[in-house]
C-alpha positions as CSV (number, residue, x, y, z in Angstrom):
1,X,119.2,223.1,69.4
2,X,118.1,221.5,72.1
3,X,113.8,222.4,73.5
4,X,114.0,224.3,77.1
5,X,109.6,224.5,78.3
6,X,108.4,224.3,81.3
7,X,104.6,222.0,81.6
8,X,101.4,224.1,82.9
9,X,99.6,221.3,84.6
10,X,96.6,221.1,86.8
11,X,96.2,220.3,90.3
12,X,96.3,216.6,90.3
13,X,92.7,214.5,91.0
14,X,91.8,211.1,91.2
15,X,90.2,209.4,88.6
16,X,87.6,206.4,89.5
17,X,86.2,203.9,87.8
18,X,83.2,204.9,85.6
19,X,81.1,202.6,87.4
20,X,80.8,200.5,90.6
21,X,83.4,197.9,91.3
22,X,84.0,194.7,93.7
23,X,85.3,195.7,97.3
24,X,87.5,192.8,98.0
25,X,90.9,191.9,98.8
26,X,93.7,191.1,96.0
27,X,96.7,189.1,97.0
28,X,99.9,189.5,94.8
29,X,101.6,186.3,93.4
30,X,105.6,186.3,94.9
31,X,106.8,187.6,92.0
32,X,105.0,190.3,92.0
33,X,105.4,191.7,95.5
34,X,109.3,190.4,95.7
35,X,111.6,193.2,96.8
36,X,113.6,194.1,93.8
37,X,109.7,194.9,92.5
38,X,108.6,197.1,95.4
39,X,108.8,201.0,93.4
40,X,107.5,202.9,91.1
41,X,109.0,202.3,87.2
42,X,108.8,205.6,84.9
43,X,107.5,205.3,81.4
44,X,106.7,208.1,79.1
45,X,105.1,207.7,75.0
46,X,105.2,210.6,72.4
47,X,102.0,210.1,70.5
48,X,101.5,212.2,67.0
49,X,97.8,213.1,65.1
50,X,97.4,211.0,62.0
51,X,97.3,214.1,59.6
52,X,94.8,212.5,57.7
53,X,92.5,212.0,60.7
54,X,93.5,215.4,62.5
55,X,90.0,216.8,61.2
56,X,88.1,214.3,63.4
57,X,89.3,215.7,66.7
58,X,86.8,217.9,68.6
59,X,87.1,221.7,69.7
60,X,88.3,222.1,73.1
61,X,91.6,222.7,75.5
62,X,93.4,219.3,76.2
63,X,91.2,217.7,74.6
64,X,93.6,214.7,74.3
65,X,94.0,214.7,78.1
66,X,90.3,214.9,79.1
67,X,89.4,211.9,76.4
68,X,92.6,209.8,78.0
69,X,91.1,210.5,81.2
70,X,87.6,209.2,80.8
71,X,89.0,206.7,78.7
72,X,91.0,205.6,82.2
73,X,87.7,205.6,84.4
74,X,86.7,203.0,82.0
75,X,89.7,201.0,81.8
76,X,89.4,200.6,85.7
77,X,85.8,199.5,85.6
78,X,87.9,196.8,84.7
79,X,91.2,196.5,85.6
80,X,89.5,197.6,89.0
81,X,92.6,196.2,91.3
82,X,94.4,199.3,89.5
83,X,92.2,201.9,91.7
84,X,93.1,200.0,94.7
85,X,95.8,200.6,97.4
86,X,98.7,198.2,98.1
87,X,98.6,197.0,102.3
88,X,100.8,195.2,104.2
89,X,98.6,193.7,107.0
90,X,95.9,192.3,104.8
91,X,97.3,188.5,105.4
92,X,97.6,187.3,108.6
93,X,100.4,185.3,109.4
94,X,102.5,186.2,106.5
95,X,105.6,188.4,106.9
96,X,105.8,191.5,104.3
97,X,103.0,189.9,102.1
98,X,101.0,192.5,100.2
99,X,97.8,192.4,98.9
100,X,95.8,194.6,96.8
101,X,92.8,196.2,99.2
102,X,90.6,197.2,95.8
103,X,88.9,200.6,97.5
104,X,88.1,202.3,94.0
105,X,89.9,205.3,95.0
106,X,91.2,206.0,92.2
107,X,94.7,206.6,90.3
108,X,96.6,210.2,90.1
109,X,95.7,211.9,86.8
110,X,97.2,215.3,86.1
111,X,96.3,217.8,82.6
112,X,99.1,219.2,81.1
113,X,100.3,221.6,78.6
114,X,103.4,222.5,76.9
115,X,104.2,225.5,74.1
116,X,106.8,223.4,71.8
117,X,106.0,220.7,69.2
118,X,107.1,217.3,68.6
119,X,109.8,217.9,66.2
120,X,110.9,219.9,68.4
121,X,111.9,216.9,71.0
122,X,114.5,215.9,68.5
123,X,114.2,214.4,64.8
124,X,114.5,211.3,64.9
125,X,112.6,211.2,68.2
126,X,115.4,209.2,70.3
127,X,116.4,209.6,74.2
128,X,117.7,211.1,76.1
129,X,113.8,213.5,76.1
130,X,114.8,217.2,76.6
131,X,113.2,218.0,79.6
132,X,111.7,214.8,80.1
133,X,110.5,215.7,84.0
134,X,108.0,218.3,82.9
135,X,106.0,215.2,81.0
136,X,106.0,213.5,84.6
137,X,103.4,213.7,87.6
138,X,104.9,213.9,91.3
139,X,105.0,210.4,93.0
140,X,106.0,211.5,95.4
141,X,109.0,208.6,97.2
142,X,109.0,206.4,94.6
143,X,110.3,203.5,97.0
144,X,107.2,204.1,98.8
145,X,104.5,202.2,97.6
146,X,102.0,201.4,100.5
147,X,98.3,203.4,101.1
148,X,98.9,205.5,97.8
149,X,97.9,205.1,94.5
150,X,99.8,202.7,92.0
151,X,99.7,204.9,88.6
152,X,100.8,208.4,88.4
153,X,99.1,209.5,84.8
154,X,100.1,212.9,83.2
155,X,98.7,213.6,79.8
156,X,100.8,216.5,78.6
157,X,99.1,218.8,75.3
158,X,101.7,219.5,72.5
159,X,101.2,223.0,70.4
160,X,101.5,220.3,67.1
161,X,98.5,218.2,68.5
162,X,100.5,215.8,69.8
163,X,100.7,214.7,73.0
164,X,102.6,212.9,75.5
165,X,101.6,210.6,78.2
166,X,104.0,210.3,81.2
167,X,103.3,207.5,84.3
168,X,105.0,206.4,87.4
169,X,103.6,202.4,87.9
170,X,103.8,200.5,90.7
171,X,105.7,197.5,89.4
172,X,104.3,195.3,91.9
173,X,101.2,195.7,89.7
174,X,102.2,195.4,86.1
175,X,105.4,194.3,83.9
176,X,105.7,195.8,80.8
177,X,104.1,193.5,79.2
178,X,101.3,194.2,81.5
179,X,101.4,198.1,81.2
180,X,100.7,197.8,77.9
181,X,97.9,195.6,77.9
182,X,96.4,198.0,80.2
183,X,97.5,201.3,77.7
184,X,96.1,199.7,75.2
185,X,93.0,199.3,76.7
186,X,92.5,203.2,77.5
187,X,93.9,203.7,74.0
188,X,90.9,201.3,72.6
189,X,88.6,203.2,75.1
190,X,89.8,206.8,73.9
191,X,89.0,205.5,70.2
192,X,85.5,204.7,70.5
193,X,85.8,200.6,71.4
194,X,83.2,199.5,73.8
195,X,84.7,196.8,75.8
196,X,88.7,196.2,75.8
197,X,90.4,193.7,72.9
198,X,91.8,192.0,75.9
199,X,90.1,191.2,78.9
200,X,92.4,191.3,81.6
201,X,93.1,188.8,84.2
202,X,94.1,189.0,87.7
203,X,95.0,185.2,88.5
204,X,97.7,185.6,91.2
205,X,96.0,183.8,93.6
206,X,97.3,180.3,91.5
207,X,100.0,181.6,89.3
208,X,103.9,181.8,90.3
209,X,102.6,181.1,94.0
210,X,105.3,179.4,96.3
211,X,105.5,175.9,97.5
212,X,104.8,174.8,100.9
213,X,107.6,173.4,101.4
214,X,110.0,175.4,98.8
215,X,112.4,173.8,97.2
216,X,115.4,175.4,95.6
217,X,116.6,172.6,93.7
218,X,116.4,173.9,90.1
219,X,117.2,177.5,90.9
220,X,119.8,179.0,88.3
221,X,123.4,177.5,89.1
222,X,124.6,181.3,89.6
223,X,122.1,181.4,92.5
224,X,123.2,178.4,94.7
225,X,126.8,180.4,95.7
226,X,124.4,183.0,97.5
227,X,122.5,180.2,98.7
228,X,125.0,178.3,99.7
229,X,126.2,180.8,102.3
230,X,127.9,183.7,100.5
231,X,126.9,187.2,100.7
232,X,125.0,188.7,97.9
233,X,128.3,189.1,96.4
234,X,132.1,188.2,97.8
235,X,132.0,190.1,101.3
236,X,133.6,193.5,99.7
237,X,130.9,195.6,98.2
238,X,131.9,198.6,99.4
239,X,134.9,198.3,96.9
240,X,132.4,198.0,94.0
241,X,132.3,201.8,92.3
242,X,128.6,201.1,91.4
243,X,127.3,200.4,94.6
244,X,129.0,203.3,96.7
245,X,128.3,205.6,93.8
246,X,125.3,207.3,94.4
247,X,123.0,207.0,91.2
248,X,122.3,211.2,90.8
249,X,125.9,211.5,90.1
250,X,127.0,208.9,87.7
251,X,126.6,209.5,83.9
252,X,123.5,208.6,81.8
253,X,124.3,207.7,78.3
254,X,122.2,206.3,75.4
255,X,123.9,204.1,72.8
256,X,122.2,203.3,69.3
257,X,122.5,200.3,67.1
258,X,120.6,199.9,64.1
259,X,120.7,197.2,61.2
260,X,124.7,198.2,60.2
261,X,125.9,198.2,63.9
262,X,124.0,195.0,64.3
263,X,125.5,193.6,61.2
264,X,128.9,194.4,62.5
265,X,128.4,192.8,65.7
266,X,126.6,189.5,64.0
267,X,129.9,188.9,62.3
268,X,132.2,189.0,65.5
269,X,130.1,185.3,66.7
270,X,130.1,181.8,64.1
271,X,128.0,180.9,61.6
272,X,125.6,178.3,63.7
273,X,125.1,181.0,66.3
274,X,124.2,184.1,63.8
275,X,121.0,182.4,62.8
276,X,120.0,181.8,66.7
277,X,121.3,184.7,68.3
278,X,118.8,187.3,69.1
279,X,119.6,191.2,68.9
280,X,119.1,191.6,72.7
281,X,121.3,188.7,73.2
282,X,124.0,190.1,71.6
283,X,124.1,193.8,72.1
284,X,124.1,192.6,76.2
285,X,126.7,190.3,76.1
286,X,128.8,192.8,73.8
287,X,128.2,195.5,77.0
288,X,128.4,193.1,79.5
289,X,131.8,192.3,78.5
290,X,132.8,196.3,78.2
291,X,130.9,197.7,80.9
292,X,133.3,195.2,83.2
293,X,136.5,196.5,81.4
294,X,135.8,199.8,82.0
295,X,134.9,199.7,85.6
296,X,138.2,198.1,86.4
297,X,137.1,194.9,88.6
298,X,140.5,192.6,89.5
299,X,140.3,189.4,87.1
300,X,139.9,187.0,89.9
301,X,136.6,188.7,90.8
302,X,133.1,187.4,90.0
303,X,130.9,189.3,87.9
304,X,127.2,188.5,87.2
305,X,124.9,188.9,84.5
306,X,120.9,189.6,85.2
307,X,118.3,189.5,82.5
308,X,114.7,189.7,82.0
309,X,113.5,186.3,80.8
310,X,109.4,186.6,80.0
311,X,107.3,183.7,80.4
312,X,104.6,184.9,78.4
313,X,103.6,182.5,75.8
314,X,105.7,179.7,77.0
315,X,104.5,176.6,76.8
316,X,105.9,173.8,79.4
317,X,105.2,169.4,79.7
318,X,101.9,169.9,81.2
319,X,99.0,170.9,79.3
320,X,98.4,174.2,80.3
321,X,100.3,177.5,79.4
322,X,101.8,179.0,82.1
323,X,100.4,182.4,81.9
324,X,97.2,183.0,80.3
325,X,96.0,185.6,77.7
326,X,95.0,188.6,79.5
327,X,97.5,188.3,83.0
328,X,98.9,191.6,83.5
329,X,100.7,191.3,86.6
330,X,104.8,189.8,86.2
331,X,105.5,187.2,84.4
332,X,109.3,187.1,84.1
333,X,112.4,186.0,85.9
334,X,115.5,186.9,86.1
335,X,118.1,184.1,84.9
336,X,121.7,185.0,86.3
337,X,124.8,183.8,84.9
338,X,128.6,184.8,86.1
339,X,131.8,184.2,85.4
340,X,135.1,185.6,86.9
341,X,136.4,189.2,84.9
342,X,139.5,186.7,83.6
343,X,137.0,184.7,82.1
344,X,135.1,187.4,80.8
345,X,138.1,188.7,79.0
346,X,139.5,185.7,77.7
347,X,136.3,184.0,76.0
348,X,135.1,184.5,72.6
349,X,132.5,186.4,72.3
350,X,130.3,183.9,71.3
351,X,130.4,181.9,74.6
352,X,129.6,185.0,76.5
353,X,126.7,184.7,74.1
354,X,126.0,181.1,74.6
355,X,126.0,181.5,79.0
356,X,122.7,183.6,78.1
357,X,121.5,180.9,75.3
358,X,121.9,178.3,78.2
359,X,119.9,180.1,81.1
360,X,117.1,180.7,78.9
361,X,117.3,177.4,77.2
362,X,116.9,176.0,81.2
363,X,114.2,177.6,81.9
364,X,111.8,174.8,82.6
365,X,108.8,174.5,84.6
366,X,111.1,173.1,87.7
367,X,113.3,176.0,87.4
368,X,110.4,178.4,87.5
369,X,108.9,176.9,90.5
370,X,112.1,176.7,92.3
371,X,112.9,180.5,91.4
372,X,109.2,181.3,92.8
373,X,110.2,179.8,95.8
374,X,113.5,181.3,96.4
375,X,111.8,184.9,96.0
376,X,109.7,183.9,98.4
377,X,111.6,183.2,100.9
378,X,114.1,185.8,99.9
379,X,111.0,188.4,101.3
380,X,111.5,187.8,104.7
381,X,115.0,189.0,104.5
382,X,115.5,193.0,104.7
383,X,115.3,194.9,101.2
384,X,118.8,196.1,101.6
385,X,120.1,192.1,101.5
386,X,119.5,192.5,97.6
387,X,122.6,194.8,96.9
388,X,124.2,192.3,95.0
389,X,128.1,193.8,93.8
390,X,129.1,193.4,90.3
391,X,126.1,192.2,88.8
392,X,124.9,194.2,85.5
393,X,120.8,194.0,85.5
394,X,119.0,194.2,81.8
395,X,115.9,194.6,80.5
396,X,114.4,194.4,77.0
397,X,111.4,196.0,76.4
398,X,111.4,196.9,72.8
399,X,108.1,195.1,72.4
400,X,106.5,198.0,74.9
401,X,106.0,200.6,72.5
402,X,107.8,203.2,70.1
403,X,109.1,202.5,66.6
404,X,106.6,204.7,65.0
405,X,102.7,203.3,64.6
406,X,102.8,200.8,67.6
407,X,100.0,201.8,69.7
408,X,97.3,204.4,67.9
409,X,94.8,206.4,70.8
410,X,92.2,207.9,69.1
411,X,93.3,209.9,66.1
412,X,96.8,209.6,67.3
413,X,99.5,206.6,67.2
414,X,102.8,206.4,69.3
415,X,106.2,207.2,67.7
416,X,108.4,206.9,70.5
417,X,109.3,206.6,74.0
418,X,110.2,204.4,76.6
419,X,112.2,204.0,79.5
420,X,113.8,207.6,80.4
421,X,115.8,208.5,83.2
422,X,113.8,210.5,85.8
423,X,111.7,208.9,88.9
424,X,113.2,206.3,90.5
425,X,117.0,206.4,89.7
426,X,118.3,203.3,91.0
427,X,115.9,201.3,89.1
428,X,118.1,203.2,85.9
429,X,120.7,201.3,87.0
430,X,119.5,198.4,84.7
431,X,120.3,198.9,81.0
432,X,116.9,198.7,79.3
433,X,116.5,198.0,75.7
434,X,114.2,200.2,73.6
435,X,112.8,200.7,70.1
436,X,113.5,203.6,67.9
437,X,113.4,204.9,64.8
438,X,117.0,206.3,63.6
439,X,117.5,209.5,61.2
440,X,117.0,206.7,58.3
441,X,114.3,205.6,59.1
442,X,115.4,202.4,60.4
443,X,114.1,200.3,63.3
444,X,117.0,200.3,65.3
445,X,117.4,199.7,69.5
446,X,118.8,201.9,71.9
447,X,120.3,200.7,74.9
448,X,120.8,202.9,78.3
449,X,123.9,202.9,80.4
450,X,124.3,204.5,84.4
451,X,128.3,204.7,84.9
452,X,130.3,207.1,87.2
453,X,132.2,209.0,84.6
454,X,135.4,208.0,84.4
455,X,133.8,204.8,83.7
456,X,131.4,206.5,81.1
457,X,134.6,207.5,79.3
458,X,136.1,203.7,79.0
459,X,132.8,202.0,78.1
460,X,132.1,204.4,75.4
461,X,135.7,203.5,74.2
462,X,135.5,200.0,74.4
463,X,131.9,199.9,72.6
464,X,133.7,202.0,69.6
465,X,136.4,199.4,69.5
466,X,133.8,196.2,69.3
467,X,132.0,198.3,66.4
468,X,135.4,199.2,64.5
469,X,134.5,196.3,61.7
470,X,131.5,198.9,61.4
């Protein structure tokens, strides 16, 4: 059966930083402040008291939320851009640049409590969250992100212990990667550590900055048709079902794959590629392919492929790595690939799998800059330019948290959570890729999927028939 509760929170306040802080002005890098960036992303962790450590926790209500929050006014003593408020008037000469104005006012933190335990939330702990929106904070238009502040924190008290901590983040700000640099750093504050394990660094000033002049010449090949002339997509998107679909209305469902499904998949693609292939790899192109099936597109018509690509940890010709330990703010691209729904069809599955292989194989230090560039210039163009039709958008962030014992706070460590599907609902449009645990016990990956319905109904067939070896 299924939790119904309703959240008793407090009258949200800002938290500060727990001591004095530079007043200065931040700029964003252009990726950070491109378009497709500009909202507020919605992330929520379960966290559960270590039973053999539950003895060390002090007397008190919420204790877990007022230890979080001072834990946060010490985090922004460093990460003191955080406090800040984004502005759009801060650079002169520059059209719809934004810059960080760091005023210390604070970030939104709200105490919460709710009577139902963690087991309660479903065993295993997988989405979709029952009654995820009561673990969530108001922020208000989410698509709104100027002169407020860029983290919504609610810290919700569970009758187990546990707790759960819900936040809306300015993406502008953070990636994921980013987010939880910074959540760990309240986590190593709430636990006693004196300085954070990772100092962080702002940098954006110098990294993924645009060219004067730009040059596009080694954006992704999928690019150039837009560049070239074309519309974001082939001049008819009001025929595309997912873009005159309001998101509210279509259908959110949550498909797992753990180490069988996986297998079964693994042995649809040769030998050579098996060993290469990564799970994200395969699981998207495996619902790239049925996600266009079921939505019906004619077979002369393009359809395009968007993933998250991080640059974290990549190392190029030059000397120097191209992000440095401690950046926080985005640090990926988004490598495009297409192909017509005839060619879709007709391909083995392995070069559906190899178009990806490629794109991120091409990523060099050229292509980056060229990509910078092109979202740069791409911001002087109206936000509602970006609509592209028949492009699928994913997003792996299994390396963010959940899984069981990923992230410990204090006395407590994270055993699930993610992405869910509240806040912002057109950013759901993106598949993202998660980390669970299944009812074995199994690290397995959940992937989320935003169809109309009918559509809902022929995906969901078409993923049981690519699992039938299963």
């Amino acid at each position: 059966m299924v939790a119904t509760f309703t959240a008793r929170r407090s009258s949200p306040e800002l938290v500060t930083p727990a001591r004095p802080t530079p007043r200065e002005t931040k700029l964003l890098s252009d990726l950070d402040d491109q378009w497709t960036l500009r909202y507020y992303e919605t992330v929520v962790g379960f966290f559960r008291v270590c039973p053999k450590m539950a003895g060390g926790l002090p007397g008190g209500d919420n204790i877990a939320a007022k230890v979080i929050k001072a834990a946060v006014a010490e985090a922004l003593v460093y990460y003191y851009p955080v406090a800040g408020r984004l502005r759009a008037d801060l650079v002169p000469g520059a059209n719809n640049k934004l810059a960080v104005d760091c005023t210390a006012e604070g970030v939104t933190f709200v105490e919460a409590t709710a009577d139902v335990r963690l087991e309660e939330l479903g065993e295993p702990l997988l989405p979709p969250y029952p009654c995820v929106e009561e673990f969530l904070g108001d922020a208000g238009d989410t698509r709104h992100i100027l002169d407020k502040p860029l983290l919504f924190l609610q810290v919700t008290q569970l009758k187990c212990g546990g707790f759960v901590i819900g936040l809306h983040m300015c993406h502008c700000i953070f990636d994921a990667f980013g987010l939880l640099q910074f959540i760990k750093t309240i986590a190593g504050f709430a636990g006693g550590e004196p300085i954070p394990s990772t100092m962080p660094v702002w940098g954006r000033e110098s990294f993924f900055a645009a060219r004067t002049p730009p040059s596009f010449t080694h954006v992704y090949p999928a690019y150039k048709p837009i560049l070239d002339g074309s519309s974001a997509g082939d001049g008819d998107g009001d025929n595309d079902v997912m873009l005159a679909t309001p998101p509210e209305t279509m259908v959110m469902k949550y498909f797992s794959f753990g180490p069988k499904e996986i297998s079964a998949l693994r042995s649809l693609i040769p030998a050579h590629l098996t060993r290469s292939t990564t799970a994200f790899e395969l699981l998207t192109a495996v619902m790239w392919r049925c996600r266009t099936s079921a939505l019906g597109y004619e077979p002369d018509r393009r359809v395009r492929l968007m993933f998250t690509l991080n640059l974290r940890g990549r190392w190029w010709k030059r000397e120097e790595a191209a992000v440095p330990p401690g950046y926080y703010g985005n640090a990926h691209l988004s490598p495009m690939v297409m192909a017509t729904v005839g060619e879709l069809a007709r391909q083995p599955l392995a070069d559906t799998v190899e178009l990806m292989c490629r794109a991120k194989a091409d990523t060099t230090r050229e292509r980056v800059e060229s990509m910078v560039d092109l979202l740069a210039t791409w911001r002087e163009r109206p936000a509602s330019a970006f609509a592209m039709d028949r492009t699928y958008e994913v997003s792996d962030t299994k390396w963010v948290g959940g899984g069981g014992g990923a992230l410990r706070c204090g006395v407590a460590e994270m055993v699930g959570g993610g992405t869910p599907f509240a806040g912002d609902l057109a950013s759901k449009l993106i598949s993202y890729h998660m980390k669970c645990k299944n009812e074995n016990g199994e690290d397995s990956i959940v992937v989320s999927m935003l169809l109309p319905e009918p559509a809902m109904e022929r995906f969901t067939k078409e993923m049981s028939f690519w699992l039938k070896s299963y």
